[in-house]
C-alpha positions as CSV (number, residue, x, y, z in Angstrom):
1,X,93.3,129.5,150.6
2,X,96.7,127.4,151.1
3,X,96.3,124.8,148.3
4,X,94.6,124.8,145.2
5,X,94.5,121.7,142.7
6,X,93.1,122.2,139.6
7,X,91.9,119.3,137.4
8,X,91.6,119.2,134.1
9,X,89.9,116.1,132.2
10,X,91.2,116.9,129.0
11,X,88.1,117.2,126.1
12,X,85.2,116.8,128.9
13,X,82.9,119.2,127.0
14,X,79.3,119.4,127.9
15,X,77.3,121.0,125.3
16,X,77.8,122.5,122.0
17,X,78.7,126.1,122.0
18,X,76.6,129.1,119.5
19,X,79.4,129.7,117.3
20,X,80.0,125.5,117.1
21,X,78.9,125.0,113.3
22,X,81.7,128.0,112.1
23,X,84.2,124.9,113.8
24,X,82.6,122.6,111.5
25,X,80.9,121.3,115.0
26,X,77.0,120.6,115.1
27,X,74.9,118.3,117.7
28,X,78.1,117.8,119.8
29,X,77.9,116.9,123.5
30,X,81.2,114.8,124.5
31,X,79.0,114.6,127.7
32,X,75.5,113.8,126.5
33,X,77.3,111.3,124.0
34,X,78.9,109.1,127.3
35,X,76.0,109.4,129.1
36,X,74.3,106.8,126.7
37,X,76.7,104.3,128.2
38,X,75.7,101.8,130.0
39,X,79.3,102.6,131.8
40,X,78.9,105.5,132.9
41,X,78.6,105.9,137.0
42,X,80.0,109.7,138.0
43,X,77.9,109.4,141.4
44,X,80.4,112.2,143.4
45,X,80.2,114.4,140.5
46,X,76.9,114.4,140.0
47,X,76.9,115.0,143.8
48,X,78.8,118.2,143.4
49,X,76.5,119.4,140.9
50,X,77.5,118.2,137.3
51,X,73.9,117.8,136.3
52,X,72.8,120.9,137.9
53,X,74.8,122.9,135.5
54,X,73.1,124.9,133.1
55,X,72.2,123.4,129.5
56,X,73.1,119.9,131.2
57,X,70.5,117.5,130.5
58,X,71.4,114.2,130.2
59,X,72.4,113.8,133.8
60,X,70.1,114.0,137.2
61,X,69.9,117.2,139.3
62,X,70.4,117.5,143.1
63,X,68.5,119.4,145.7
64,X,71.7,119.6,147.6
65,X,75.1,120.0,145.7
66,X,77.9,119.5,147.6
67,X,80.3,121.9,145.5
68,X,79.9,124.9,143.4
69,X,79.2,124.9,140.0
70,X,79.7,126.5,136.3
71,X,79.3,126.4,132.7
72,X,82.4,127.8,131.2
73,X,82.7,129.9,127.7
74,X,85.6,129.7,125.7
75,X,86.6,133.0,124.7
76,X,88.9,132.2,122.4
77,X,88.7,131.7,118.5
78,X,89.8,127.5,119.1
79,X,89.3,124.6,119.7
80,X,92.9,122.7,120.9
81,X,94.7,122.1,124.3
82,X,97.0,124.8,124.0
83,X,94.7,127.5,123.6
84,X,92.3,126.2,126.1
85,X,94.6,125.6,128.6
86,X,95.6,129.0,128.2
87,X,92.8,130.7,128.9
88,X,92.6,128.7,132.3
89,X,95.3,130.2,133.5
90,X,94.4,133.6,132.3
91,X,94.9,134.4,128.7
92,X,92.2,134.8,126.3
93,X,93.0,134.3,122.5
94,X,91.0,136.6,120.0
95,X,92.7,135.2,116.8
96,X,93.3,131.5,115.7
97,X,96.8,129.5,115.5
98,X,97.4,128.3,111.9
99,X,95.8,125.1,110.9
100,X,97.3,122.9,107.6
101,X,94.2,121.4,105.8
102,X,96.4,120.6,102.9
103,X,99.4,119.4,104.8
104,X,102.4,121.9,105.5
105,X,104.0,124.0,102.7
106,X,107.7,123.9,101.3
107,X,109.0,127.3,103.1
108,X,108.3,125.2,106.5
109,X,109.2,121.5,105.1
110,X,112.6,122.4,102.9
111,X,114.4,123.7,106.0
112,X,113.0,120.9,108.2
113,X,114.4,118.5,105.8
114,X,117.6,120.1,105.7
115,X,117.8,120.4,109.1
116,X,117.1,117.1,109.9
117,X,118.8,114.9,107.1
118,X,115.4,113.2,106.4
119,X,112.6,113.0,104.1
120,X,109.1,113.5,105.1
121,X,106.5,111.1,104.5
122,X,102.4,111.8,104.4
123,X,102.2,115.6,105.1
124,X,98.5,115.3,105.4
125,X,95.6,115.7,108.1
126,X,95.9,112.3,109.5
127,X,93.9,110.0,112.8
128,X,97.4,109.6,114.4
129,X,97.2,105.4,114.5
130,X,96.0,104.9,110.5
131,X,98.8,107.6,109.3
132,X,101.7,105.2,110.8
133,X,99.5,102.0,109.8
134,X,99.7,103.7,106.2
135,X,103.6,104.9,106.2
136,X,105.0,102.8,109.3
137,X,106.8,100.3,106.9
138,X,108.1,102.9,104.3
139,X,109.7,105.0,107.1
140,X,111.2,102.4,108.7
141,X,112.5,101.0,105.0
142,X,113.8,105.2,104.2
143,X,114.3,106.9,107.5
144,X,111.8,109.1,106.5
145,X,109.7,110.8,109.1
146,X,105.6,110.7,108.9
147,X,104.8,114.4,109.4
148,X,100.9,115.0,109.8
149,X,98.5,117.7,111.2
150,X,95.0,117.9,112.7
151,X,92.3,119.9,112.3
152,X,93.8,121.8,115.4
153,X,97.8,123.6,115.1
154,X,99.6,120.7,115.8
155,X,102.8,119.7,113.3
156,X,103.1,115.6,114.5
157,X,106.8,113.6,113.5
158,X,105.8,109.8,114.1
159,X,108.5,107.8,114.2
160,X,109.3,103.7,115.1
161,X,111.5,104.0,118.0
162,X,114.2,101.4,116.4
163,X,114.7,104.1,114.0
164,X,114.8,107.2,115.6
165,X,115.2,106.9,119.4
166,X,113.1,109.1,121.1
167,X,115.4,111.7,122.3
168,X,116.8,112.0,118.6
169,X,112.8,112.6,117.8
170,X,112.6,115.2,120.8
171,X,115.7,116.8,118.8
172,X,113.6,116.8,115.5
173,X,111.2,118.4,117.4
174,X,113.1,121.2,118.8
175,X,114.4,122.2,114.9
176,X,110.7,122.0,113.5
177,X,109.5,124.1,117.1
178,X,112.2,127.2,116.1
179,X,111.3,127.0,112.1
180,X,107.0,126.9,113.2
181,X,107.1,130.6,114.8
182,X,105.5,133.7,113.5
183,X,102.5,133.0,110.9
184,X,103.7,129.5,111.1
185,X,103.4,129.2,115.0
186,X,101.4,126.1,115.4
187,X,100.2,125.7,119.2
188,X,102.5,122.4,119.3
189,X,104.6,120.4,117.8
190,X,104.3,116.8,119.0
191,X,106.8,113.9,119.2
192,X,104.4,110.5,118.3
193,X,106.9,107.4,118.6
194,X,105.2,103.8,118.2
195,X,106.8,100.8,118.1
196,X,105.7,97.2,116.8
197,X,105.7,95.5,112.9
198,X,103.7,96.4,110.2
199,X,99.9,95.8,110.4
200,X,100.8,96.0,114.4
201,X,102.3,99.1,114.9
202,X,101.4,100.7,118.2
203,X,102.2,104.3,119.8
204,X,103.8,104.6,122.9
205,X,103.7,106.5,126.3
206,X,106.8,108.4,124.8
207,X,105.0,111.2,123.6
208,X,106.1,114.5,124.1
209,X,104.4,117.7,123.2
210,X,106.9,121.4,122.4
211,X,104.7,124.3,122.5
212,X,104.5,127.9,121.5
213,X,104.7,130.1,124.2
214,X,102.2,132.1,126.0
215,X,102.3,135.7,124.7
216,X,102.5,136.9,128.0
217,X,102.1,136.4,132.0
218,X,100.0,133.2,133.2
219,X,98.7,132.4,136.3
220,X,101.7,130.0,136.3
221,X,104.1,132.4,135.8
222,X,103.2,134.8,138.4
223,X,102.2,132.3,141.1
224,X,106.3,131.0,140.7
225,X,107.4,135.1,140.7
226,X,105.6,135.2,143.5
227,X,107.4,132.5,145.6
228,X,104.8,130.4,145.8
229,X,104.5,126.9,144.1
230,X,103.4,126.5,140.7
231,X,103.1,122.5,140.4
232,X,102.4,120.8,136.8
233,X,100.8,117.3,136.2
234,X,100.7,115.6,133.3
235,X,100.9,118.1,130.0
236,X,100.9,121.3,132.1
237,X,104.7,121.5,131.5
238,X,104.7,120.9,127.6
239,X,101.7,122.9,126.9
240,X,103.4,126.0,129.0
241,X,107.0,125.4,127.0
242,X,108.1,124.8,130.0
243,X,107.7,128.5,131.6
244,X,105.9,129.1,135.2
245,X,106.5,125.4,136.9
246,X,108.2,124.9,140.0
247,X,107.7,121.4,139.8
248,X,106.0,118.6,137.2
249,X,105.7,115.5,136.5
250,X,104.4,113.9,133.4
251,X,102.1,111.0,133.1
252,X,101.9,107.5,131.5
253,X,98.2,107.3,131.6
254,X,94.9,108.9,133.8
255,X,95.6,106.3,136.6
256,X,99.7,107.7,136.9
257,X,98.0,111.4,136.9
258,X,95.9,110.4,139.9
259,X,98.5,108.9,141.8
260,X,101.0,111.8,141.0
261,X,98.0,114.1,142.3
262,X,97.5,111.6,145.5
263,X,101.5,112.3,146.1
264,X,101.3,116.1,146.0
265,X,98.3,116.0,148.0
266,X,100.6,114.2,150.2
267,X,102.8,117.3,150.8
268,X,103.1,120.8,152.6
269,X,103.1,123.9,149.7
270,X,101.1,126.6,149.6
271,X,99.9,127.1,145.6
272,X,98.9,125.4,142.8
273,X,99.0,122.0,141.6
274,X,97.7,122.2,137.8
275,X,96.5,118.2,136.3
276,X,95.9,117.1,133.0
277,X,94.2,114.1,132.2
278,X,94.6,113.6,128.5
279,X,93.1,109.6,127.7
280,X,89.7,111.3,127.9
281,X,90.9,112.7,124.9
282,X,94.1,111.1,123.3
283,X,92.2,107.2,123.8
284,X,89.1,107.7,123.8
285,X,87.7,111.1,122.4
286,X,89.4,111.2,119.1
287,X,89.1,107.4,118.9
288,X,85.3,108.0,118.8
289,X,85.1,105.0,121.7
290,X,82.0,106.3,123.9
291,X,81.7,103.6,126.5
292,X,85.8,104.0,126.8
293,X,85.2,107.6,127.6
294,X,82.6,106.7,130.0
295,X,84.4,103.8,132.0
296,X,87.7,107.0,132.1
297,X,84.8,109.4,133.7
298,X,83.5,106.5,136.3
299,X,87.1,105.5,137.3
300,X,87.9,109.7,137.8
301,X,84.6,110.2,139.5
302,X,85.6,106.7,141.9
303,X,89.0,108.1,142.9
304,X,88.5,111.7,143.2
305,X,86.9,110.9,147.2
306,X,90.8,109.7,147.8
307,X,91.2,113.2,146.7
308,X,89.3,115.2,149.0
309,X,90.1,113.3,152.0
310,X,93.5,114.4,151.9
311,X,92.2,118.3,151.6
312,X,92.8,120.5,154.8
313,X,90.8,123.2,155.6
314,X,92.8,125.9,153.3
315,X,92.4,123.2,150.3
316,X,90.1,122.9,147.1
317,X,89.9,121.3,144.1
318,X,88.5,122.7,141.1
319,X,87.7,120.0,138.2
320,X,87.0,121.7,134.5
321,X,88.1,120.8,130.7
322,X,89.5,123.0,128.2
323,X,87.4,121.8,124.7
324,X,85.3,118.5,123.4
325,X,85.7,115.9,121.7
326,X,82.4,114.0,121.3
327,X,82.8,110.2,121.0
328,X,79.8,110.2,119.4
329,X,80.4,112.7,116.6
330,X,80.7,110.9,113.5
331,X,81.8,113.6,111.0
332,X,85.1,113.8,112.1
333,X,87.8,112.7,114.7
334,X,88.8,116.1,115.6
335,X,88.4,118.4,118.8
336,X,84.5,119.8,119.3
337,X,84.2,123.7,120.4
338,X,81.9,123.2,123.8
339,X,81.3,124.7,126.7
340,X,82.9,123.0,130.0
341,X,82.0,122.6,133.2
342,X,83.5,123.5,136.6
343,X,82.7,122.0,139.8
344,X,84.7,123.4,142.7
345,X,84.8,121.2,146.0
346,X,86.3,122.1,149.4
347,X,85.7,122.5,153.3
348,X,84.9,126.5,152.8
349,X,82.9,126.3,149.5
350,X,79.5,127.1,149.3
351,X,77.3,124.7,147.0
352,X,76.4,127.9,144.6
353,X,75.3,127.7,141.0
354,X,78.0,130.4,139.0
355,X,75.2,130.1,135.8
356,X,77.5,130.5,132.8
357,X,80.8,132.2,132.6
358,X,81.9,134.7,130.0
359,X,85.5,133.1,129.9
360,X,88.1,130.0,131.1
361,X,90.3,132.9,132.5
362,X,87.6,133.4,135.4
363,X,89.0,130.5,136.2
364,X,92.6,131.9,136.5
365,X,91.4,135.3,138.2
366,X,89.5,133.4,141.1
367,X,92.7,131.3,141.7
368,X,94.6,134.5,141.8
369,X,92.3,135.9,144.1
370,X,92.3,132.6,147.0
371,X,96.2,132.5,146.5
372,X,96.6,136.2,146.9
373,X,98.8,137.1,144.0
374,X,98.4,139.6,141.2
375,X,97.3,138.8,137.6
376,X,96.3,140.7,134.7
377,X,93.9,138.8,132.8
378,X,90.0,139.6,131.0
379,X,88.5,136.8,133.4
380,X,86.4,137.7,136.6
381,X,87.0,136.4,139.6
382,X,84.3,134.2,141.7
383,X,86.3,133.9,144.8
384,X,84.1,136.0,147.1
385,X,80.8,134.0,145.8
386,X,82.4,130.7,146.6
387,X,84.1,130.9,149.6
């Protein structure tokens, strides 16, 4: 294969996974939950086989699947985008980053403090829009910055951007990114500026996400040692800490993504052009908004034919997810451990069902295989059953 473009739809999960309820996950189906929406029209994915996959329910099956198919395992002990996107491209993680269920301790918030010259407000699990609704007018009276967590490894700095500018944020994060390593190594630390009054605050596309970095080779990594192009879309380059890109690009929304993927489409390289698609998740899954998330899915599933018309015959696409995040789960607002799918479209792919996969990383060892480089990683490649 010459080009490979793999998609992911950031918190697509289809189906709760055994060890779900040790997440504090039970009953969760991001899928199942959107398709109770009246919104909800995927006809090209379901075309490729998204309701053929196993332990899908909710959807129709086809007698003739125009891709091949999957139900992907995560093998590792999470939940988040970092490690999930890790273990697409090849590297499986047996033991969990550090979650803050009680907010961060002094050894990690003294030195940020003094680092930064500002106080920190919150300190808390917070949703991301009521923790600056809460201490939005108190920072922007003290200068103090709202520092909050998830249920996932994430150390957020929200901050009104007549305050502290975005690239003085980005700095902020850079000093709390070099104190959070070792048993502090949170996944990522993420930049949140918003803008607006109080009692109409709003975040804004200024995000920016600093991440640990992989503990060895990616698919990324060895795709750009080996010459050959290593594209990232969206996220990819944040959630990689910016190792293994040859080129990226980052997004202001789903419908930017899809035209940045339309441009790469566009041009001759022979590689990988890696997409994330985080409103799934950022707008729509953690905002518990079900008929949001399905109207995201119908819009994806309407473009992705623009897509494959600009594929040559060396060309696939691969669409996946890398965790849940149920709009319909009431218990929390957090990420929901599920399996994901895989459809894989392309001139040379067979329409075969790949039942369920022991890993994410099978993902990175098949693109390994098509692109003809070298990668040491637990997944299994699927290249020869596709193609």
């Amino acid at each position: 294969m010459k080009r490979v473009f793999l998609i992911v739809l950031d918190s697509f999960g289809i189906g709760q996974m055994p060890d779900a309820p040790a997440f504090g996950d039970v009953n969760v189906n991001t899928l199942a939950s959107c398709a109770k929406s009246e919104h909800l029209h995927i006809p090209n994915m379901i075309a490729a086989g998204l309701g053929n996959i196993d332990g899908v329910t909710c959807l129709p099956k086809v007698e003739s699947p125009t891709g091949a198919y999957a139900r992907l395992t995560e093998r590792s002990m999470g939940k988040d985008t970092t490690i999930g996107h890790w273990e697409i491209a090849g590297i499986v993680s047996p033991d969990p980053l550090p979650t803050y269920p009680n907010g961060f301790p002094e050894e990690v918030l003294a030195p940020f403090r003094a680092a930064t010259g500002r106080g920190v407000l919150a300190n808390a699990p917070w949703s991301g829009t009521a923790v600056i609704d809460k201490y939005g007018e108190e920072h922007m009276k003290t200068g103090d910055l709202i520092v909050y967590t998830s249920a996932d490894s994430v150390f957020q700095i929200a901050a009104h951007e007549d305050i502290v500018p975005p690239e003085q944020l980005y700095e902020y994060c850079r000093i709390a990114r070099k104190i959070l390593q070792g048993k502090h190594g949170v996944g990522r630390v993420i930049a949140r500026p918003f803008i607006g009054t109080p009692g109409n605050f709003k975040r804004t596309a200024n995000r920016h996400d600093f991440s640990l970095e992989p503990s060895s080779d990616t698919l990324l990594d060895v795709l750009k040692k080996a010459g050959k192009a290593s594209i990232g879309v969206g996220k990819i380059y944040d959630i990689f800490a910016g190792r293994g890109t040859t080129d990226h690009v980052y997004n202001q929304s789903n419908a930017n993504g899809m035209e940045h993927t339309l441009h790469y489409a566009d041009q001759d390289f022979n590689g990988l052009c890696f997409v994330n698609l985080v409103d799934f998740d950022m707008n729509f899954g953690h905002r518990r908004d079900i008929d949001g998330y399905a109207k995201a899915l119908s819009e994806f599933d309407a473009w992705l034919p623009s897509l494959l018309n600009k594929l040559g015959d060396e060309d696939l696409v691969m669409i996946t997810a890398d965790h849940g995040c149920d709009p319909g789960y009431a218990a929390t607002t957090d990420h929901t451990r599920e399996y994901v799918p895989l459809l894989i479209l392309g001139k040379q792919v067979k329409p075969v069902n790949l039942g369920t996969r022991d890993s994410f990383a099978d993902i990175a060892a098949t693109v390994a295989d098509m692109l003809d480089i070298s990668l040491d990683t637990p997944g299994e490649s699927f290249a020869e059953v596709i193609l």
